[in-house]
C-alpha positions as CSV (number, residue, x, y, z in Angstrom):
1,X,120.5,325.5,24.0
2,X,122.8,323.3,26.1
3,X,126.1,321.6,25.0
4,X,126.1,317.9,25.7
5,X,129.5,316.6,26.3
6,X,129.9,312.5,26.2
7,X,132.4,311.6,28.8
8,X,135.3,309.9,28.5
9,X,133.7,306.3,29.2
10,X,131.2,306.4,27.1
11,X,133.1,307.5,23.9
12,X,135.2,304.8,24.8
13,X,132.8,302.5,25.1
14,X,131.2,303.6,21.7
15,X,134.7,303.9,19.8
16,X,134.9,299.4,21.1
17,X,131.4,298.8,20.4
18,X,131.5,300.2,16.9
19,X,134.6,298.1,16.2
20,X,133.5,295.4,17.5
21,X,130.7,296.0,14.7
22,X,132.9,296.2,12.4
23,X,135.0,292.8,12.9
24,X,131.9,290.6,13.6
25,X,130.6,292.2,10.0
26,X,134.1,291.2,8.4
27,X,134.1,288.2,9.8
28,X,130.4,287.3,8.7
29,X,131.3,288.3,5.1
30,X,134.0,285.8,5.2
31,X,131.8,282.5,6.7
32,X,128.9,284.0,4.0
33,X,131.7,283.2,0.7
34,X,133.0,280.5,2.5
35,X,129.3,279.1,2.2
36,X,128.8,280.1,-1.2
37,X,132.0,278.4,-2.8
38,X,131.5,275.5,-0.5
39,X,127.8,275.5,-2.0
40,X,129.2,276.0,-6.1
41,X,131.9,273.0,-5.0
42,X,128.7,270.4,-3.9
43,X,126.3,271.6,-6.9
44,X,129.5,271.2,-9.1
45,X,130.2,268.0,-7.7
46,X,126.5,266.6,-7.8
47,X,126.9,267.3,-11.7
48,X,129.6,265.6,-12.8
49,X,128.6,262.7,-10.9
50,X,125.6,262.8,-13.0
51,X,127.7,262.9,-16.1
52,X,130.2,259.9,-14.5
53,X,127.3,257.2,-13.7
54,X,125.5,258.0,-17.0
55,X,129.0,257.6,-19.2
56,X,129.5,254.6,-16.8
57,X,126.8,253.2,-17.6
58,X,126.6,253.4,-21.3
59,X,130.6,253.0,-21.7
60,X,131.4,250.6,-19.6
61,X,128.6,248.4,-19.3
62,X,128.1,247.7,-15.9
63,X,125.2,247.6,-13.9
64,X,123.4,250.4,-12.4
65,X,124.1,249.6,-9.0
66,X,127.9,249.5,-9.7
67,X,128.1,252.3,-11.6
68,X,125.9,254.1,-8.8
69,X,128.7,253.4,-6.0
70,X,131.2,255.0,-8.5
71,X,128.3,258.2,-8.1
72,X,128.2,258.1,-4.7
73,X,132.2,257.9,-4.0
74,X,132.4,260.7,-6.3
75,X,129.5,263.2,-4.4
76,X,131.2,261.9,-1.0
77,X,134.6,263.3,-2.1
78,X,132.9,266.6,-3.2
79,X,131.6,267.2,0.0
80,X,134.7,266.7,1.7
81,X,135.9,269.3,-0.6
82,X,133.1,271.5,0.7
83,X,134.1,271.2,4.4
84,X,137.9,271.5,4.1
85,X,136.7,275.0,2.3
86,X,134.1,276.0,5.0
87,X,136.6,274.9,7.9
C-alpha cells in the first residue's frame, strides 16, 4: 500500500476553503434570524393593526376609511421596523 502525502498547497488550500465554509455558514445563520425576527415584527405588526382600526372604529366613531389610514400608517411603521432589523 502506498502513503499519499498532500503537499503543502493543497492543505493550504483545503485549511482556506474549509474556513471559508465555515464563515459563509455563520454568516448565513445570522441573515436567516435576522429574517425570522424581521418576519415575527411584520406578522406582529399586521395584528395589532387589526386590533387598532377595529377599536377605532367602534370607539371612536369614525369612518372606515379614516380609521383604515390610521391601519395603514401603523403596518407602514412596522415594516420599517422590519428593515432597520434585516439591514
Amino acid at each position: 500500500m502506498k502513503n499519499y502525502v498532500i503537499g503543502g498547497k493543497k492543505a493550504l488550500t483545503l485549511l482556506v476553503l474549509a474556513a471559508s465554509l465555515v464563515g459563509v455558514s455563520a454568516h448565513a445563520t445570522e441573515q436567516a434570524h435576522q429574517r425570522r425576527e424581521a418576519r415575527d415584527t411584520r406578522q406582529d405588526t399586521r395584528q395589532d393593526a387589526r386590533h387598532v382600526k377595529r377599536s377605532c372604529v367602534v370607539n371612536d366613531n369614525k369612518s372606515n376609511s379614516d380609521c383604515r389610514q390610521d391601519k395603514r400608517s401603523s403596518k407602514q411603521d412596522g415594516r420599517q421596523q422590519a428593515r432597520d432589523i434585516k439591514y
